[in-house]
C-alpha positions as CSV (number, residue, x, y, z in Angstrom):
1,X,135.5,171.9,74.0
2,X,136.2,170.0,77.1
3,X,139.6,172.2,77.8
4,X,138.2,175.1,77.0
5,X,135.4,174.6,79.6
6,X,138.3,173.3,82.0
7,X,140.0,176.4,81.7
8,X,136.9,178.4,82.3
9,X,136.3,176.8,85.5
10,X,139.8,176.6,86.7
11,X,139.5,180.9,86.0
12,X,136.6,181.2,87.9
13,X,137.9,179.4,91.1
14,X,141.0,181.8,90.7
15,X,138.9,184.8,90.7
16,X,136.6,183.5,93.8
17,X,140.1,183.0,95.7
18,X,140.7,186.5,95.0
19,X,137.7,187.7,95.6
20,X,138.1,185.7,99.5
21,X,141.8,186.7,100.1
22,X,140.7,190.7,99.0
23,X,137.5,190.4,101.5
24,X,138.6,187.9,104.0
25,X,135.4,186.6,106.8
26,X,135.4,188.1,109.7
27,X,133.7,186.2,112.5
28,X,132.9,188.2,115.9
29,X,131.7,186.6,118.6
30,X,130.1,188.9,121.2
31,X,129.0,187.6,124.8
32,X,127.8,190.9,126.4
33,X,125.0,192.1,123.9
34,X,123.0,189.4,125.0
35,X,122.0,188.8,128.5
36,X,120.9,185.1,127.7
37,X,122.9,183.9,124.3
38,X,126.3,184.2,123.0
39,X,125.8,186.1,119.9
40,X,128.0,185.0,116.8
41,X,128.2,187.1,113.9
42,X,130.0,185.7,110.3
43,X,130.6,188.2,107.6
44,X,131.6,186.8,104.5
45,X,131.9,187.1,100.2
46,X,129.1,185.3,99.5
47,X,129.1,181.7,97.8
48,X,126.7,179.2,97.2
49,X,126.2,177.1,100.3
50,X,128.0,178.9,102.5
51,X,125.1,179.2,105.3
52,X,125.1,175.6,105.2
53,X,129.0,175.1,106.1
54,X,128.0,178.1,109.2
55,X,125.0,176.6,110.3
56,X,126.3,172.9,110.0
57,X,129.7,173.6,112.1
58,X,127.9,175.4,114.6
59,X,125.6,172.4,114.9
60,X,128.1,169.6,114.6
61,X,129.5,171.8,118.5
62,X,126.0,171.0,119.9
63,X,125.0,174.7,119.6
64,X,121.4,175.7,119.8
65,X,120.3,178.1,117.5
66,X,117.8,180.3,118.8
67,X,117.8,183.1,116.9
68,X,119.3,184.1,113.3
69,X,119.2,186.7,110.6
70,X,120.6,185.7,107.6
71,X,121.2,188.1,104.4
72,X,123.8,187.1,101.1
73,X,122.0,189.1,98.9
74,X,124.5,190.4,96.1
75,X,128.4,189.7,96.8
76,X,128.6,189.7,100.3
77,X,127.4,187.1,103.1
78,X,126.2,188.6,106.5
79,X,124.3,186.4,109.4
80,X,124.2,187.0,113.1
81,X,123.3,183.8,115.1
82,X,122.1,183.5,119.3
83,X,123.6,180.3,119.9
84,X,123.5,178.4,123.9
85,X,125.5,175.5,124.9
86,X,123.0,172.4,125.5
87,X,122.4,173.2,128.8
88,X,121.2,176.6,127.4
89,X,123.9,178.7,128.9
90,X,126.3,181.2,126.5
91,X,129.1,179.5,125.3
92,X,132.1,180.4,127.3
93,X,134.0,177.3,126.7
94,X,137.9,178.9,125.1
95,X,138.3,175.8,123.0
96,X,134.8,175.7,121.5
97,X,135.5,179.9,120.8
98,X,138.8,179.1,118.9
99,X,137.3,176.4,116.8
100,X,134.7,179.0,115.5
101,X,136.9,181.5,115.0
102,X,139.3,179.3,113.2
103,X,136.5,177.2,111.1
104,X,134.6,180.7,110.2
105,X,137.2,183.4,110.2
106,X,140.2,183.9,107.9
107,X,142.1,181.1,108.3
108,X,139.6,179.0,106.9
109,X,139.2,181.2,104.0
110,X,142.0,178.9,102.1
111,X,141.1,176.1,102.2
112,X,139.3,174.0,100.0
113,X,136.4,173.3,102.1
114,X,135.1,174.1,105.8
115,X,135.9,171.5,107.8
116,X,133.2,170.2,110.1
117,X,133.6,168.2,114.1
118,X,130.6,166.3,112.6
119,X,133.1,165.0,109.5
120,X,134.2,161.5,110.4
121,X,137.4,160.5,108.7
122,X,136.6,157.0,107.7
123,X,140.7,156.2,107.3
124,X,140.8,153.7,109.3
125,X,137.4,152.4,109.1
126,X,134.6,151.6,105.9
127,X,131.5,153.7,105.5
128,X,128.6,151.3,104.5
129,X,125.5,153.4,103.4
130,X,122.0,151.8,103.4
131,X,119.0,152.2,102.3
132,X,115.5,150.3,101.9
133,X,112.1,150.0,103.3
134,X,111.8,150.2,106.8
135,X,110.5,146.9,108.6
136,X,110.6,145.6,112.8
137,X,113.6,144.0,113.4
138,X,115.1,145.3,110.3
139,X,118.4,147.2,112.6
140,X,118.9,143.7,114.2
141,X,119.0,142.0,111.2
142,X,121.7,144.5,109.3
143,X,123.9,144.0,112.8
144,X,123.5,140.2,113.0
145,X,124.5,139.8,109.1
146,X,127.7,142.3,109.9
147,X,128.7,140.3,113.1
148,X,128.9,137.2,110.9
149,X,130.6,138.5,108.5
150,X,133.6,139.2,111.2
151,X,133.0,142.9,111.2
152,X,132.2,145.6,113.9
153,X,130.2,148.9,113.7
154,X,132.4,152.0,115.2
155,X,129.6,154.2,114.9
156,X,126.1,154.4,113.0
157,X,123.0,156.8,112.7
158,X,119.9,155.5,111.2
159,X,116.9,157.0,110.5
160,X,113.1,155.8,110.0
161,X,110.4,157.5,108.4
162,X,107.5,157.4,105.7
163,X,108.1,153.5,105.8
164,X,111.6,153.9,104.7
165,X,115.2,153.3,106.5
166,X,118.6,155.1,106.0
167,X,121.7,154.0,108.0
168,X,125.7,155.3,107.7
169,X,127.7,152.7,109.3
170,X,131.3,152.7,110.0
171,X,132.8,149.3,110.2
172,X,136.1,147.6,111.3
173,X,137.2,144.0,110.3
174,X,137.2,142.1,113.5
175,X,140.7,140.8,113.0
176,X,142.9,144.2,112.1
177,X,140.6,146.9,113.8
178,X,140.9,148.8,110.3
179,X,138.5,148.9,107.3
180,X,137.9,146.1,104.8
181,X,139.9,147.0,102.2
182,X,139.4,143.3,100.2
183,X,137.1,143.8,96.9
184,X,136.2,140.3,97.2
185,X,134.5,141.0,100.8
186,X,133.4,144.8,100.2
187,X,131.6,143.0,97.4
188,X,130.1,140.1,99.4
189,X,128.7,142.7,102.2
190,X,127.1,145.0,100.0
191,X,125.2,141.7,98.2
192,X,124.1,140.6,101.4
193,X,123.3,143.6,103.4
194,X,120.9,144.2,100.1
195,X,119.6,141.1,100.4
196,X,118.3,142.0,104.3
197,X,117.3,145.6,103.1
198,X,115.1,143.9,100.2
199,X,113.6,141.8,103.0
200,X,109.8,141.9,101.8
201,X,108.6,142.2,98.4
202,X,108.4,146.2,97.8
203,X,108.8,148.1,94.5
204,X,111.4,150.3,95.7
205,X,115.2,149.1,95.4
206,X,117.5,148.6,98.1
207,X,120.7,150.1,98.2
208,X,123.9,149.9,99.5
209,X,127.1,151.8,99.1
210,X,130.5,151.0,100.1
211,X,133.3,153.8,100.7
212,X,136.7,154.9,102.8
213,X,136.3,158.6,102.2
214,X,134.9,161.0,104.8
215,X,131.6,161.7,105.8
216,X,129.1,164.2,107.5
217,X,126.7,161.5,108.9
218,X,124.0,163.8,109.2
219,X,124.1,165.8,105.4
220,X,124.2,162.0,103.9
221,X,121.3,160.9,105.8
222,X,119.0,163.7,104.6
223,X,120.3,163.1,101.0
224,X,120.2,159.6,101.2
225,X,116.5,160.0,102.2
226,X,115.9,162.9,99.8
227,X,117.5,160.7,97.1
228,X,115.0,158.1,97.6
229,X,111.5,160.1,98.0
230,X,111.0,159.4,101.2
231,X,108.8,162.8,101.2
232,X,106.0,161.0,98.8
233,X,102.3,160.8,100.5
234,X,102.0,157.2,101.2
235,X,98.5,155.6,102.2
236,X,98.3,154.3,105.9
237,X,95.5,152.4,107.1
238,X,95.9,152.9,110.8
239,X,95.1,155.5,113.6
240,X,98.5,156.6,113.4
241,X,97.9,159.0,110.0
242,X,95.5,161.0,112.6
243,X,98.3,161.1,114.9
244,X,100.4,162.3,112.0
245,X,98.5,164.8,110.8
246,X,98.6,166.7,114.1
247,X,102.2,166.4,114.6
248,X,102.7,167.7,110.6
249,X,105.1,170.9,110.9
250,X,103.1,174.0,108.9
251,X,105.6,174.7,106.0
252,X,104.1,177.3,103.6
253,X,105.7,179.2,100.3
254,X,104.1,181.8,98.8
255,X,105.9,184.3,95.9
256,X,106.8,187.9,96.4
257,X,106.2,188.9,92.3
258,X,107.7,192.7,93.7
259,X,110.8,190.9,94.5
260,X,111.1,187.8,92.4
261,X,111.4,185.8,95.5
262,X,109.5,183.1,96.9
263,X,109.0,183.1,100.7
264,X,109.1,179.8,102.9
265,X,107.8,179.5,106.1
266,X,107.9,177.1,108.9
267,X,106.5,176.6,112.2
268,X,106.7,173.8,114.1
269,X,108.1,172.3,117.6
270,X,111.3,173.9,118.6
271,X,114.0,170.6,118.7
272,X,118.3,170.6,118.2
273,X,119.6,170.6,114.7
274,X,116.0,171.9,113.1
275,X,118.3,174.9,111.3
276,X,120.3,172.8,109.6
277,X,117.8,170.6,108.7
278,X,115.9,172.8,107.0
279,X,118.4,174.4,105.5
280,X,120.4,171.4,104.4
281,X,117.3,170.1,102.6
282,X,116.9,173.7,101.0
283,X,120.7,173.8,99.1
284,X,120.2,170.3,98.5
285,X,117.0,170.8,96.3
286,X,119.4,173.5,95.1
287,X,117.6,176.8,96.2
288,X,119.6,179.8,98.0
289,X,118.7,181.2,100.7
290,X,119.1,185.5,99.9
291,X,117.5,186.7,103.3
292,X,116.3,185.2,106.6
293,X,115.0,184.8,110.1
294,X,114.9,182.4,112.8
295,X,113.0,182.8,116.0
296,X,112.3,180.2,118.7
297,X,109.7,181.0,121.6
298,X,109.5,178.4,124.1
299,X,108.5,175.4,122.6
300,X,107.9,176.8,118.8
301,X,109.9,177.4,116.1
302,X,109.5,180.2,112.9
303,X,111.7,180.2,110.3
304,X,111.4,182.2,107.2
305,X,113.6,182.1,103.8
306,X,113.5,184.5,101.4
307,X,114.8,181.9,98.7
308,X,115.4,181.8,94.8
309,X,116.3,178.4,92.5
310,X,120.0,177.9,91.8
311,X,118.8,179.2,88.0
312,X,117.7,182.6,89.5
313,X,113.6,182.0,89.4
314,X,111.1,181.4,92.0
315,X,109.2,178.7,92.7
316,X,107.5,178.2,89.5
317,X,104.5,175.7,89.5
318,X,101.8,174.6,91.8
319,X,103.5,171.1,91.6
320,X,107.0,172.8,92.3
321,X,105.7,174.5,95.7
322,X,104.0,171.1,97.0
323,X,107.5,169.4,96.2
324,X,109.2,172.0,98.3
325,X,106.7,171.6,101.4
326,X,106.5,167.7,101.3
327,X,110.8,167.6,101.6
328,X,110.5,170.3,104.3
329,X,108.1,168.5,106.4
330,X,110.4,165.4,105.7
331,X,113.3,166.4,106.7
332,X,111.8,168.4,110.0
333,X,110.3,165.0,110.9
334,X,113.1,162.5,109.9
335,X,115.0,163.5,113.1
336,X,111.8,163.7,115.7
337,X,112.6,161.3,118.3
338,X,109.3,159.0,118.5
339,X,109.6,156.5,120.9
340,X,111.1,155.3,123.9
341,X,114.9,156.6,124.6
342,X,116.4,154.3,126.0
343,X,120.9,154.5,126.2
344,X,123.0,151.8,126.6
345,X,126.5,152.4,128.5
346,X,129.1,149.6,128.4
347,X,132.2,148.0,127.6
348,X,132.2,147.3,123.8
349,X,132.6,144.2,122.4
350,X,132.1,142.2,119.2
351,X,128.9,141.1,118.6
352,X,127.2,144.0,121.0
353,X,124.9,145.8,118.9
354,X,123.7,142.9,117.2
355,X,122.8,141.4,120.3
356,X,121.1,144.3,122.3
357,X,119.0,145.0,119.2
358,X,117.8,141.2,118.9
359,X,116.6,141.4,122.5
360,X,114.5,144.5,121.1
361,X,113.4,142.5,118.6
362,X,112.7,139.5,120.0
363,X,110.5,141.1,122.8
364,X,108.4,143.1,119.9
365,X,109.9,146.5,119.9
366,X,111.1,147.9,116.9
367,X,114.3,150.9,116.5
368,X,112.4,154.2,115.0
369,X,116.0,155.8,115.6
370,X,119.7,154.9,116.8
371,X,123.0,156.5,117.2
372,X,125.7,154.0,117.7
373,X,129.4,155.1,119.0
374,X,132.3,153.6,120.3
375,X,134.3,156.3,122.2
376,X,137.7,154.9,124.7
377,X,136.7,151.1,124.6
378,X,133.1,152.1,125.5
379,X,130.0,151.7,123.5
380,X,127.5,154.8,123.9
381,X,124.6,153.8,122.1
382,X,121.1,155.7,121.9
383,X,118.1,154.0,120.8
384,X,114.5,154.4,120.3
385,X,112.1,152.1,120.2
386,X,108.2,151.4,119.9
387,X,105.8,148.2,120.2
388,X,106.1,146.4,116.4
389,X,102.5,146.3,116.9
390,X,101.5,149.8,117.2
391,X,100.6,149.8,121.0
392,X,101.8,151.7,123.8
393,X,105.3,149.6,125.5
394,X,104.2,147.3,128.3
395,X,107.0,148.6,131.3
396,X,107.0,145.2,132.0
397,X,108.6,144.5,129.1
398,X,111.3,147.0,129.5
399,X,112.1,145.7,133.1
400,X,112.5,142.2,131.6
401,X,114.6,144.1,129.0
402,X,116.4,145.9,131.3
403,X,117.3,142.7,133.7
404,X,118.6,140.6,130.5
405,X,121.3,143.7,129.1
406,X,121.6,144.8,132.7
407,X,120.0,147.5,134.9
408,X,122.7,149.6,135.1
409,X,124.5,149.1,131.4
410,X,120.7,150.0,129.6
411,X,118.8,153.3,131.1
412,X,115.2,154.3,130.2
413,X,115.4,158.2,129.7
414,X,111.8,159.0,129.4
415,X,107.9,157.8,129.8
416,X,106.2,155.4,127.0
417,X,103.0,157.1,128.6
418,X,104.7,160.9,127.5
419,X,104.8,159.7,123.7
420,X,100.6,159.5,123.8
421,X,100.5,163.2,125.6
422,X,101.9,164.8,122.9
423,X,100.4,168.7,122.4
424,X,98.6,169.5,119.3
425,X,101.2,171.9,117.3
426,X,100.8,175.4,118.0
427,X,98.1,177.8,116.1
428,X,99.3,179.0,112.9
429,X,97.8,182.5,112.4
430,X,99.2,183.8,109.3
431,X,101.1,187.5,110.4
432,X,99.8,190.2,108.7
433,X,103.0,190.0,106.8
434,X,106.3,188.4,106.3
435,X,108.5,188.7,109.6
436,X,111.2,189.9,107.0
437,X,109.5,192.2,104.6
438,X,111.0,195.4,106.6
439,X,114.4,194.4,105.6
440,X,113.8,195.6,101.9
441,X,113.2,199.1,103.1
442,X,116.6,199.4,104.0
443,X,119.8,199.4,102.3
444,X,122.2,198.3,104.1
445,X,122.2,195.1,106.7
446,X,123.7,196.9,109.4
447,X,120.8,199.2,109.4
448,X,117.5,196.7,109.4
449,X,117.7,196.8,113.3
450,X,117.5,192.8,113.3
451,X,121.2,193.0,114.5
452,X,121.4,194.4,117.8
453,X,117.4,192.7,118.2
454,X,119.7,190.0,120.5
455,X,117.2,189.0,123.0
């Protein structure tokens, strides 16, 4: 039974080759159309999470996404995508070209996978994944227990939200400058880093996970957090649910019976990555994406999916359509940067991280977010922070901050005061109807008139 459904399997990944190497993509990239965005069109066969791979290479450059149409209905994948650099110019960079043309176009066709900028090969180094409840000082703790145990983080990205933490950590030993390869010690890390993570008494298990393989930092994170429900309504007995509440992104699904598809829509705050975010957390809950479209006017965002389960069907129950709003909103808000930015700049050295992020501690500010990276002997680290407490962040405190790290090495990039002056979201008036419906009346993609819609 077993080689017979081998052999099935191993015949339909023949046939899917054939089917690419027949219809190989085609990837234009088109600077005049436009007068304001470089305009990036992928035509494909279609496969499932395909406009995942686009989106996430496009986003692993630092692209910005403002506009997209995206339509895989049937055989055949066809998305057009306005993308700026992050300075919100067209993207005239000849090296940042090739690599889309190369990633997107027909020489990636045979390969087994796309390959991504934002995939870290973790050869050299050992990718720790964590997660557990979230907690002040938790980041310092994680970095002091690491330092101790003679091993330095190359890079890390952790998350915060709903009470919960995730973190992907590359380490080095201290001694070779490669990964811990030792059972023995992998062991003994991931028993004590569990140990931290457990920290208070909370019904939800810590984990920890030890690998050398590779990695796309930002796809873990959202599964990591997906994997652990970190989109359950939990009760909060402060001010800051109010404050929640008005920052909540408006994610809606309703089903198109004339179709059989079910229609999700989002508005909230325009930010980087929000595309692949939402779309990440989509083909991870294992729905497809058939039809599409993105828009972004000033500071707002609408996004629209014509979607169906992997199984064919619509959403199907009341329950089934709340699940699919909560891990939305979650993963839209996972990535808002609440807090103080602040960036540290210096020499790197062993010991660093766990050092700057005990001064946070000790001085009551807590990491809602961090990227950590190492980069030509230099350690690039963003954080941000907030008062453990719940109040706004005395600047007296960040000046006594500053003076211990250094004024120069540690850099405040924007205003505690800004974090309390945030706007209410934007009105959500319901259109009359679906920004996408038109694009049944027509039979063909090229002639919905979304594609030369470029400004």
């Amino acid at each position: 039974m077993d080689v017979s459904m081998s052999f099935s399997q191993d015949m339909d990944n023949e046939y899917e080759k054939l089917i690419r190497r027949m219809n190989p993509p085609r990837v234009v990239i088109d600077n005049d159309s436009c007068k304001k965005a470089t305009v990036i069109r992928v035509d494909s066969a279609n496969e499932y999470g395909i406009l995942l791979e686009v989106v996430q290479i496009l986003t692993d450059l630092n692209l910005t996404i403002s506009k997209a149409y995206i339509s895989s209905d049937g055989g055949w994948f066809m998305d057009v995508f306005n993308v700026t650099d992050q300075d919100g110019n067209k993207v005239t960079d000849e090296v940042v070209l090739d690599y889309i043309q190369k990633s997107l176009g027909p020489e990636a066709c045979f390969s087994t996978s796309l390959r991504s900028v934002g995939v870290i090969p973790s050869t050299d180094s050992t990718v720790i994944e964590l997660t557990g409840c979230d907690r002040p000082g938790l980041l310092s703790e994680l970095s002091a227990v690491l330092t101790h145990l003679k091993c330095s983080v190359l890079s890390a990205e952790v998350w915060t939200h709903n009470t919960r933490a995730a973190a992907v950590m590359h380490v080095t030993d201290d001694l070779t400058g490669c990964g811990v390869s030792d059972p023995e010690r992998l062991s003994r890390i991931k028993n004590l880093l569990r140990n931290v993570l457990k920290g208070s008494n909370t019904p939800r298990e810590a984990k920890t996970l030890v690998s050398h393989g590779e990695v796309h930092t930002d796809r873990r994170l959202h599964q990591m957090m997906f994997e652990d429900r970190d989109y359950e309504l939990r009760v909060v007995d402060d001010d800051s649910s109010i404050q929640d509440e008005r920052q909540r992104p408006d994610v809606c699904v309703d089903n198109w019976l004339d179709k059989d598809y079910s229609v999700v829509t989002v508005r909230c705050k325009d930010r980087p990555k929000l595309l692949f975010d939402t779309v990440c957390t989509l083909t991870d809950m294992q729905y497809v994406v058939f039809h599409g479209s993105v828009d972004t006017k000033g500071t707002e965002a609408y996004q629209e999916y014509y979607v169906r389960h992997i199984d064919g069907s619509p959403v199907k129950s009341e329950a089934e359509k709340q699940r699919v709003i909560q891990c939305l909103e979650a993963a839209i808000k996972r990535r808002v940067s609440e807090g103080l930015k602040l960036e540290l700049c210096t020499t790197d050295r062993v010991g660093l991280l766990s050092n700057v992020t005990r001064i946070f501690r000790e001085n009551s500010l807590t990491v809602t977010r961090a990227e950590v990276k190492t980069k030509g002997g230099k350690a690039l680290n963003t954080f941000y922070v907030s008062d453990a407490s719940g109040y706004s962040i005395d600047a007296k405190t960040i000046d006594s901050i500053r003076q211990t790290i250094g004024q120069t090495i540690l850099k405040v990039k924007n205003n505690p005061q800004e974090q309390q002056q945030r706007q209410k979201s934007p009105s959500h008036d319901s259109p009359t109807r679906f920004l996408f419906g038109g694009l049944f009346k027509s039979k063909s993609f090229v002639n919905f008139g979304l594609v030369r819609s470029y400004s």
